[in-house]
DOMI-279966 format. One line per 10 residues: number of its first residue (from 1); for each residue z, y, x of N, C-alpha, C, O. Coordinates in nm, 2 decimals. Layout:
NUM	Z,Y,X,Z,Y,X,Z,Y,X,Z,Y,X  ...
# end
This chain:
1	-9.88,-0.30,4.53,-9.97,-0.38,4.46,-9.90,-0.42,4.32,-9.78,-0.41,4.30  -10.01,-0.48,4.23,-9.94,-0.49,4.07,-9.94,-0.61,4.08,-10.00,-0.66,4.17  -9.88,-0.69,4.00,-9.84,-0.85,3.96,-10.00,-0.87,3.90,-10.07,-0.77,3.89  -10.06,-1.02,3.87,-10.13,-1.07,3.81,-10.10,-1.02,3.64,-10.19,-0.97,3.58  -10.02,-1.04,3.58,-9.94,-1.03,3.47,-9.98,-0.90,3.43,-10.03,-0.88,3.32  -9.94,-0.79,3.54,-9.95,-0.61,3.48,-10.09,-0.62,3.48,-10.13,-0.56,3.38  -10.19,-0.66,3.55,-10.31,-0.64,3.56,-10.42,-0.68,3.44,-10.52,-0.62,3.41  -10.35,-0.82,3.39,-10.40,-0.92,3.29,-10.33,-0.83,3.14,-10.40,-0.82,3.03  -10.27,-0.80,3.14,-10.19,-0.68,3.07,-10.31,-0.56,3.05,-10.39,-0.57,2.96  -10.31,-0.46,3.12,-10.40,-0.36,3.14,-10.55,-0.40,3.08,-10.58,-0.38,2.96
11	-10.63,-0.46,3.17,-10.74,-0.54,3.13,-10.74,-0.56,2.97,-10.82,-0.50,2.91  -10.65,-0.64,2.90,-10.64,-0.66,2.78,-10.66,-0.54,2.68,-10.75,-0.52,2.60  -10.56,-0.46,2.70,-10.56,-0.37,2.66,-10.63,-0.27,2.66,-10.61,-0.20,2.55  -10.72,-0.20,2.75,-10.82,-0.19,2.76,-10.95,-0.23,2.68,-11.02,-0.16,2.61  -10.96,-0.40,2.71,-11.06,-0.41,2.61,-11.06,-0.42,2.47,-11.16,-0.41,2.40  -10.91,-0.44,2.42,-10.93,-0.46,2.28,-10.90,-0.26,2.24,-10.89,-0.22,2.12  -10.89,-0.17,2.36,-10.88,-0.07,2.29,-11.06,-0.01,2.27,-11.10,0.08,2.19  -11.10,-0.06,2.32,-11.31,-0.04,2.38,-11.30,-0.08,2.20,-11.30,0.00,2.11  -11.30,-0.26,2.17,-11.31,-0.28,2.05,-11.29,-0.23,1.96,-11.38,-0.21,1.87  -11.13,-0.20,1.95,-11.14,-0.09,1.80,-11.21,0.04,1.80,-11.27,0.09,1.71
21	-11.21,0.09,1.92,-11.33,0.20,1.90,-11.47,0.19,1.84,-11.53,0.28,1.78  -11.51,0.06,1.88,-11.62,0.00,1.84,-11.67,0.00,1.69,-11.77,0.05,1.64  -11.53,-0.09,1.62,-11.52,-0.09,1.52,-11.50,0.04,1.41,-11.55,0.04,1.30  -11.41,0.16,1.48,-11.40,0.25,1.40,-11.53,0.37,1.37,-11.55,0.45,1.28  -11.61,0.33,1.48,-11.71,0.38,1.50,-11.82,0.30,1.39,-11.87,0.38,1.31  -11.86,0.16,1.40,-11.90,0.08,1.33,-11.86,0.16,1.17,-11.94,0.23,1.11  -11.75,0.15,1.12,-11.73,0.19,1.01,-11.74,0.35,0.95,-11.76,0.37,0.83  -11.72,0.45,1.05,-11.78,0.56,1.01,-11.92,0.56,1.06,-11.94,0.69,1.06  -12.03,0.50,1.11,-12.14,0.49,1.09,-12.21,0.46,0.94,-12.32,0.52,0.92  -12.15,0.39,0.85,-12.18,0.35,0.71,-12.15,0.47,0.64,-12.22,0.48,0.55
31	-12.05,0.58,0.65,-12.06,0.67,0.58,-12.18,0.75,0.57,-12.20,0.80,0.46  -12.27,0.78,0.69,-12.41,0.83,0.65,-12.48,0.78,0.62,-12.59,0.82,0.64  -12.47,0.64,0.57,-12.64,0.59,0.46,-12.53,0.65,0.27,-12.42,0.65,0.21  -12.66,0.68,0.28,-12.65,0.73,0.12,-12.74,0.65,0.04,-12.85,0.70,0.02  -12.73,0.54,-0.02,-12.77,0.43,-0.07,-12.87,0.49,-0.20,-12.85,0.60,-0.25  -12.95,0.42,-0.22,-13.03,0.45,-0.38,-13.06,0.34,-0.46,-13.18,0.33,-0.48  -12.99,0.24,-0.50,-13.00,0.11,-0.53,-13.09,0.14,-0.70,-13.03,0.22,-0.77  -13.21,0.09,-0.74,-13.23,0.06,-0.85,-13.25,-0.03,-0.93,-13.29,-0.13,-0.87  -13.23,-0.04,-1.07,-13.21,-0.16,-1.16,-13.25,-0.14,-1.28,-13.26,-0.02,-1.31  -13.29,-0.24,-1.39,-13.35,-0.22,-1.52,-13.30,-0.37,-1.55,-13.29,-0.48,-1.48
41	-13.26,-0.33,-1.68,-13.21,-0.47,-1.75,-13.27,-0.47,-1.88,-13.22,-0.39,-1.95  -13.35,-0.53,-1.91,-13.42,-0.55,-2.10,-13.37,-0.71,-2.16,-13.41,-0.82,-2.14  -13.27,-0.65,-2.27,-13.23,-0.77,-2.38,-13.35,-0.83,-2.43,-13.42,-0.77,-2.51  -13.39,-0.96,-2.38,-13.56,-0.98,-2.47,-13.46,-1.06,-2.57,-13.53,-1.06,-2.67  -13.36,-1.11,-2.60,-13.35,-1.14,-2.72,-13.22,-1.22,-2.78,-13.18,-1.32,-2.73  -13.15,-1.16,-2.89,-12.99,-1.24,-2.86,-13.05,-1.43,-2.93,-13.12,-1.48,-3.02  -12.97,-1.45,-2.82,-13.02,-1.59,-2.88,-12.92,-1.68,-3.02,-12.94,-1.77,-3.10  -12.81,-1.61,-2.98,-12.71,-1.62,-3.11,-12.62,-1.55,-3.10,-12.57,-1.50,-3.00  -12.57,-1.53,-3.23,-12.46,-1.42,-3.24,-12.38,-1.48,-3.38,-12.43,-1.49,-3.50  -12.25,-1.52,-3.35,-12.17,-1.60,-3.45,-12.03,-1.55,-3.43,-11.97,-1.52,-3.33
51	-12.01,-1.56,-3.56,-11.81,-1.56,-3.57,-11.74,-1.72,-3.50,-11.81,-1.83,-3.51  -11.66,-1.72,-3.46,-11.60,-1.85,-3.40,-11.50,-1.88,-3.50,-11.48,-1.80,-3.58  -11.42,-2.00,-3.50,-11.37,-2.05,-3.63,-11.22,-1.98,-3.59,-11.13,-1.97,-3.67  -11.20,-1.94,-3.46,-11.09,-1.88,-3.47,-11.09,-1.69,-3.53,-10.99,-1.63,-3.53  -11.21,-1.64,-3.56,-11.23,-1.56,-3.56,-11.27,-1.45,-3.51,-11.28,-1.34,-3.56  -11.31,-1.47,-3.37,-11.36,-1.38,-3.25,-11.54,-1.39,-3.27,-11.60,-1.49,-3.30  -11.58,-1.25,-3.24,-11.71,-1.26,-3.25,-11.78,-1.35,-3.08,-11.71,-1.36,-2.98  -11.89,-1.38,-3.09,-11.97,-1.38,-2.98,-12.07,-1.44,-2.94,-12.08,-1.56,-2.97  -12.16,-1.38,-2.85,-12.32,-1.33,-2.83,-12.39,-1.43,-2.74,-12.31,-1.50,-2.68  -12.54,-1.45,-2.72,-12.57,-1.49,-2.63,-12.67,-1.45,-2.65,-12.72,-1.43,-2.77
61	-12.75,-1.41,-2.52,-12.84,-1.32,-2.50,-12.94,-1.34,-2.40,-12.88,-1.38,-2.30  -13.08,-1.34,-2.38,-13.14,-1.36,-2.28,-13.23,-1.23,-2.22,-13.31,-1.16,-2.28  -13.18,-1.23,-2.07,-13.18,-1.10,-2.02,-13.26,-1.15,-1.92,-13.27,-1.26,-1.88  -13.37,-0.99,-1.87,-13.44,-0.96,-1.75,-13.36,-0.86,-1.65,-13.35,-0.74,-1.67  -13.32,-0.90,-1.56,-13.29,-0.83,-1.46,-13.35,-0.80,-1.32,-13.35,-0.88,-1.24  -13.38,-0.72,-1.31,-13.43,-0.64,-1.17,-13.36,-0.53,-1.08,-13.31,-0.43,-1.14  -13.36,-0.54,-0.98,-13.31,-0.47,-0.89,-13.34,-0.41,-0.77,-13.39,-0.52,-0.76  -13.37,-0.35,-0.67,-13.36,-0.31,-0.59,-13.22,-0.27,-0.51,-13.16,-0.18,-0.56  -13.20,-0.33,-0.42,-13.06,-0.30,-0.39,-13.08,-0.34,-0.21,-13.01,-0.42,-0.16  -13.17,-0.26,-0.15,-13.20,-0.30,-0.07,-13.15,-0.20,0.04,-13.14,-0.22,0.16
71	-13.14,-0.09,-0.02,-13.09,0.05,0.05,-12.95,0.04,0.08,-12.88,0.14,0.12  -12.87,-0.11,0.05,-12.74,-0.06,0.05,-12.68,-0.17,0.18,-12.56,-0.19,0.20  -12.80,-0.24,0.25,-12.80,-0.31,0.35,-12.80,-0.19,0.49,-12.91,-0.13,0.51  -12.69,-0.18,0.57,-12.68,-0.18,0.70,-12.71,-0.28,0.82,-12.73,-0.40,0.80  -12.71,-0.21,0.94,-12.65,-0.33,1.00,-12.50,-0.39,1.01,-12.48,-0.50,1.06  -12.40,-0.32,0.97,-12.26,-0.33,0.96,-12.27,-0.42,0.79,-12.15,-0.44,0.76  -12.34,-0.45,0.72,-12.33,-0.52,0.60,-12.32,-0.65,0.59,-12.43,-0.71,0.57  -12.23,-0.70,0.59,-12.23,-0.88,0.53,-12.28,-0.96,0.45,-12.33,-1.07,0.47  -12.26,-0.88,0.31,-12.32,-0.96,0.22,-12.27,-0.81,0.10,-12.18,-0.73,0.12  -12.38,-0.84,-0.03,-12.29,-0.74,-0.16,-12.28,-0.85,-0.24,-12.37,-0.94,-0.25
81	-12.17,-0.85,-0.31,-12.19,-0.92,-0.45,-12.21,-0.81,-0.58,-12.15,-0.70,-0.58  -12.29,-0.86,-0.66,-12.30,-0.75,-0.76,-12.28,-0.85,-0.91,-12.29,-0.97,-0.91  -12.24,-0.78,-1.01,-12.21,-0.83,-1.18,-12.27,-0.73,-1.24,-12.27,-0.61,-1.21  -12.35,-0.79,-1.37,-12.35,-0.69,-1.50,-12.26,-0.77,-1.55,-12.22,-0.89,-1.54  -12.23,-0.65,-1.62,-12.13,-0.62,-1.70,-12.14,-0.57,-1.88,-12.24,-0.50,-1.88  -12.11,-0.57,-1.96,-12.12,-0.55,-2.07,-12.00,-0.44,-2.13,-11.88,-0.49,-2.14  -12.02,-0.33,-2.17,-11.87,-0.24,-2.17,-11.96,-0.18,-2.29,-12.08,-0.15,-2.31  -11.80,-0.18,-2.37,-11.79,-0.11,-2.50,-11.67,-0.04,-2.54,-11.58,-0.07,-2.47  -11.65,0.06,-2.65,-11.55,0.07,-2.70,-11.50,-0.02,-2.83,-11.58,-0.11,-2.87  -11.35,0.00,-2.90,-11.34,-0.08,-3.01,-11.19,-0.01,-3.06,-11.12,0.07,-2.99
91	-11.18,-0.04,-3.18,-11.06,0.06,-3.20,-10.93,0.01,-3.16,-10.83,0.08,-3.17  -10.92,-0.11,-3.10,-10.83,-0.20,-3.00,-10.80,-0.15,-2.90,-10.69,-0.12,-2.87  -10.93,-0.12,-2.82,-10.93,-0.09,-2.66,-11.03,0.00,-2.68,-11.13,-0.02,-2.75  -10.98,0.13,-2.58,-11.07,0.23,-2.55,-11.17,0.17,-2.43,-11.27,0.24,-2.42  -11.17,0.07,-2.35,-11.25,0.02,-2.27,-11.28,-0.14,-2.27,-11.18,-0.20,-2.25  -11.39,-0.21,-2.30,-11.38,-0.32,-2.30,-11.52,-0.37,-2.20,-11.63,-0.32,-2.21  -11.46,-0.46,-2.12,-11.60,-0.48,-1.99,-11.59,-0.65,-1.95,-11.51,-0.70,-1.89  -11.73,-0.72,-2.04,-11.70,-0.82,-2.01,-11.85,-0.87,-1.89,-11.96,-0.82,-1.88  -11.80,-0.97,-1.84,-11.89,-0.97,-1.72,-12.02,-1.08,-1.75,-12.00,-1.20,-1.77  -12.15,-1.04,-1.74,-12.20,-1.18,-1.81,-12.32,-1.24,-1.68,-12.37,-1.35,-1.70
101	-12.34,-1.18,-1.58,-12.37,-1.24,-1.49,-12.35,-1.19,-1.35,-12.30,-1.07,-1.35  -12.38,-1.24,-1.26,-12.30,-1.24,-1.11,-12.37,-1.27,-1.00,-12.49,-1.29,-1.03  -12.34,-1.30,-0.86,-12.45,-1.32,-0.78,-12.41,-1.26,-0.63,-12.35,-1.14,-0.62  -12.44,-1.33,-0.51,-12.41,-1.27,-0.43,-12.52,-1.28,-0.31,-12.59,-1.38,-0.29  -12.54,-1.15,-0.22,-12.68,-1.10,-0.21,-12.62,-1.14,-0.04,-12.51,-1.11,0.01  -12.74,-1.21,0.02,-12.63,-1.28,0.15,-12.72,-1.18,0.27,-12.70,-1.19,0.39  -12.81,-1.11,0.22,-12.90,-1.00,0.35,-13.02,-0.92,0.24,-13.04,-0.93,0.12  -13.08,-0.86,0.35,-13.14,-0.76,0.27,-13.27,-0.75,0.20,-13.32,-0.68,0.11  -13.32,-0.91,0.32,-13.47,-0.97,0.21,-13.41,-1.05,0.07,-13.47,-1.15,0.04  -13.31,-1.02,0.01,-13.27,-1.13,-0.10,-13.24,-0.97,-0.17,-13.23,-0.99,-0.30
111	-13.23,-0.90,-0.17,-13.20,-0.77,-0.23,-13.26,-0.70,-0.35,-13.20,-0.63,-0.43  -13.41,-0.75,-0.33,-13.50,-0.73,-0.42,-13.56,-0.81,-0.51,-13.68,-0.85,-0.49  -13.47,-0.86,-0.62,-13.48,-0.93,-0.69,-13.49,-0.93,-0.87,-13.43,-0.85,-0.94  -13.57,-1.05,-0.92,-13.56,-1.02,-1.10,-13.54,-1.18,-1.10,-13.58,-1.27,-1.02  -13.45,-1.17,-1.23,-13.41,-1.28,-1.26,-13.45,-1.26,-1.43,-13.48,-1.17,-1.51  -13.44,-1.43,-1.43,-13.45,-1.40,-1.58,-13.36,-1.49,-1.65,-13.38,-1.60,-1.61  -13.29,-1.50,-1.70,-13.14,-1.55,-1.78,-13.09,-1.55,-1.88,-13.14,-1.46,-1.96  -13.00,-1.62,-1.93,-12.92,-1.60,-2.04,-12.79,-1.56,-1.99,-12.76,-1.58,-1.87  -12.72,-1.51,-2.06,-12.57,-1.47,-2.00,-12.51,-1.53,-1.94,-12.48,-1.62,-2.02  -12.46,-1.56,-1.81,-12.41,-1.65,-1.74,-12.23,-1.69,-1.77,-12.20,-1.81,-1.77
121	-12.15,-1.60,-1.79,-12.06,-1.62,-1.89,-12.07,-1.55,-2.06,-12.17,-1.50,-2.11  -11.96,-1.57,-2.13,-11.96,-1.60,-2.29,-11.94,-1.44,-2.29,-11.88,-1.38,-2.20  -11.99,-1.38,-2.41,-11.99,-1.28,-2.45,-11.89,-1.30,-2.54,-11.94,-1.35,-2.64  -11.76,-1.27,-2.55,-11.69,-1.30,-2.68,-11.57,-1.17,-2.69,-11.52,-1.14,-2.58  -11.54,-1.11,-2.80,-11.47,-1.01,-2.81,-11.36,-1.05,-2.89,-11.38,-1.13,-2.99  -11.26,-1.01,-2.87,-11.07,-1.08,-2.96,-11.12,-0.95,-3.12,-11.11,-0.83,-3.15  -11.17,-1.07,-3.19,-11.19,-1.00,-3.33,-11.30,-1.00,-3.39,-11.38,-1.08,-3.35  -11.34,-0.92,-3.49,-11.47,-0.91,-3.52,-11.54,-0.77,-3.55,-11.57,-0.71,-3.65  -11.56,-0.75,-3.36,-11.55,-0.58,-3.36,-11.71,-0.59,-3.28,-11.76,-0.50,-3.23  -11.74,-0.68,-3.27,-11.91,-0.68,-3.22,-12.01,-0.67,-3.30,-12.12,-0.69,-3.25
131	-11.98,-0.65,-3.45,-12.08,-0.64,-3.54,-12.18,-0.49,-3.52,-12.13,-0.38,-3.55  -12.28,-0.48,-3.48,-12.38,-0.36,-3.50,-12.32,-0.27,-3.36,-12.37,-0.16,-3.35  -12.23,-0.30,-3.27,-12.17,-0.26,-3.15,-12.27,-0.22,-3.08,-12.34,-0.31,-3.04  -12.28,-0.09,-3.04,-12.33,-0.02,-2.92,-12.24,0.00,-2.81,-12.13,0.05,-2.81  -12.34,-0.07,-2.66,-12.31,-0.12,-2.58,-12.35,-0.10,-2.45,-12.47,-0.14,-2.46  -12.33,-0.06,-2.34,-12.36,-0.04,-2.21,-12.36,-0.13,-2.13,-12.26,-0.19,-2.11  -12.48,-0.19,-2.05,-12.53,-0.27,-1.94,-12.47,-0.24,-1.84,-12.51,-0.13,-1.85  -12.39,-0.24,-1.72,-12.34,-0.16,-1.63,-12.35,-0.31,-1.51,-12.29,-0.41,-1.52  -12.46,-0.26,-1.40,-12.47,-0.33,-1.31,-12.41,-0.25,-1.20,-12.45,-0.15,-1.15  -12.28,-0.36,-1.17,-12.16,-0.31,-1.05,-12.22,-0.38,-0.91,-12.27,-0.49,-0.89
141	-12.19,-0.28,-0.84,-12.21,-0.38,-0.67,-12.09,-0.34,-0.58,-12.03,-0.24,-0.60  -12.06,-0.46,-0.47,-11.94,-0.44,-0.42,-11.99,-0.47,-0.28,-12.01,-0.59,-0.26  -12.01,-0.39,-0.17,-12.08,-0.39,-0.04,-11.98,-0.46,0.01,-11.88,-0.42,-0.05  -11.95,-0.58,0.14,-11.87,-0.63,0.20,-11.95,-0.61,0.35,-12.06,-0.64,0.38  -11.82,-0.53,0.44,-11.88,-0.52,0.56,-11.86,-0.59,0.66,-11.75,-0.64,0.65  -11.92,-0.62,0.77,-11.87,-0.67,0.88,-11.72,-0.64,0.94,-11.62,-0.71,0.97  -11.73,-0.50,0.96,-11.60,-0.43,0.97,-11.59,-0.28,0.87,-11.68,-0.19,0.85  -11.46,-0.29,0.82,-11.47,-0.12,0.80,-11.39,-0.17,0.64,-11.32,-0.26,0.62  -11.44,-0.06,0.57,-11.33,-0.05,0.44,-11.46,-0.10,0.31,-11.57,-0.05,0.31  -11.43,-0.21,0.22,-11.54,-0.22,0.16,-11.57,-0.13,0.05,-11.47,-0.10,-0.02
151	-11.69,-0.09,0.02,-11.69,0.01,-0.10,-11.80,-0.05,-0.24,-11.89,-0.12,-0.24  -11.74,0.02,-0.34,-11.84,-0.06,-0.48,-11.87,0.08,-0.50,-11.84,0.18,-0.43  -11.97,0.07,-0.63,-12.06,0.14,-0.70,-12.09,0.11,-0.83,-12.02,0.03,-0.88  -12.18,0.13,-0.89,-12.23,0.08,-1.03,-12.34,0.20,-1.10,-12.32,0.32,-1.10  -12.45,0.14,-1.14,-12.53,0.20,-1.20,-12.53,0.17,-1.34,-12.50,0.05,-1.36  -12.55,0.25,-1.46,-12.51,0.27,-1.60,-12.61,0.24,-1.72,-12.67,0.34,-1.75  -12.64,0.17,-1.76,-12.76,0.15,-1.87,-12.71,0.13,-2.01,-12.66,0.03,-2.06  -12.75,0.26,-2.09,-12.69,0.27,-2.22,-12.85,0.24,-2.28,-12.96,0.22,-2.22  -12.79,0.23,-2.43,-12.86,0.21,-2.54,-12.90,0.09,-2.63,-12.99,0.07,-2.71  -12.77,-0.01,-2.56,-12.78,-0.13,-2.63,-12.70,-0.16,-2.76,-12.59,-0.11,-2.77
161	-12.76,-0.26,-2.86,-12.69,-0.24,-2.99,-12.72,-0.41,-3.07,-12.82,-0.48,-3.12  -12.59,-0.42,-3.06,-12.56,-0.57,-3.12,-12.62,-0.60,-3.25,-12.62,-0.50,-3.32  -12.68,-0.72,-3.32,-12.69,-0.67,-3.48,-12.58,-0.70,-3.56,-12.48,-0.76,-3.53  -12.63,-0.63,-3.69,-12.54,-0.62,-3.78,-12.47,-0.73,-3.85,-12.36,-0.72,-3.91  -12.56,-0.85,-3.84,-12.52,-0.94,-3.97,-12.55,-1.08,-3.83,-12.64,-1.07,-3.75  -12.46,-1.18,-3.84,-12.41,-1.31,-3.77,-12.52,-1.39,-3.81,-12.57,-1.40,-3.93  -12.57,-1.45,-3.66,-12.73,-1.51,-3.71,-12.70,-1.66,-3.61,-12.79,-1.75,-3.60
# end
């Protein structure tokens, strides 16, 4: 016969080996959704755009955002947080990405959403390299799972363009 101890031993082990199977399984289950998340963002209008007395340009803008991001809900899904983003080049920095709003999506009826806003953080660039700047919308998402490895994404929206002259 075995001790209480070897048995309580066994048993344990056992079950937490059932669980991570559970879980690893759980996590390669999410590799076959192939997500299709969509989004549209329209600048309806910069609401100002000034040099600062230290000399740094920056913006403020009032934006429409829409999304569908509803495809990227499993049942293994917790929650996504997603950001636009604002990325440009400058002859400073070959990449510049600043973040102007944010949000976090707590299930999958909250997924499909439009907002309407002003930039939720400051648009401000070190200089005065935002004049007449063409610019990229880049709405990032960052899936958090129940279990498993978490993964981001981001969809790309070009064709935005700063104006010329400080208003």
């Amino acid at each position: 016969m075995h001790s209480f101890g070897y048995r309580a031993n066994a048993l344990l082990t056992f079950g937490l080996t059932i669980l991570a199977l559970m879980c690893a399984m759980a996590s390669i289950s999410d590799n076959l959704n192939h997500p299709s998340p969509t989004a549209q963002v329209q600048v309806l209008n910069i609401n100002w755009f000034q040099k600062q007395p230290n000399g740094n340009d920056e913006a403020s803008m009032t934006l429409n955002i829409s999304a569908d991001l509803q495809s990227l809900f499993t049942w293994n899904t917790k929650q996504v947080f997603v950001f636009l983003a604002a990325e440009y080049e400058t002859t400073k920095n070959s990449w510049n990405q600043i973040s102007l709003w944010d949000g976090i999506i707590p299930s999958k009826e909250h997924a499909k959403f439009w907002i309407h806003t002003s930039n939720k953080y400051r648009f401000i660039d070190q200089g005065t390299n935002l004049r007449g700047k063409e610019f990229n919308l880049t709405l990032h998402w960052h899936v958090m799972p129940k279990t498993g490895k978490m993964f981001a994404n981001k969809l790309i929206m070009s064709g935005y363009r700063l104006p010329e002259e400080y208003r």
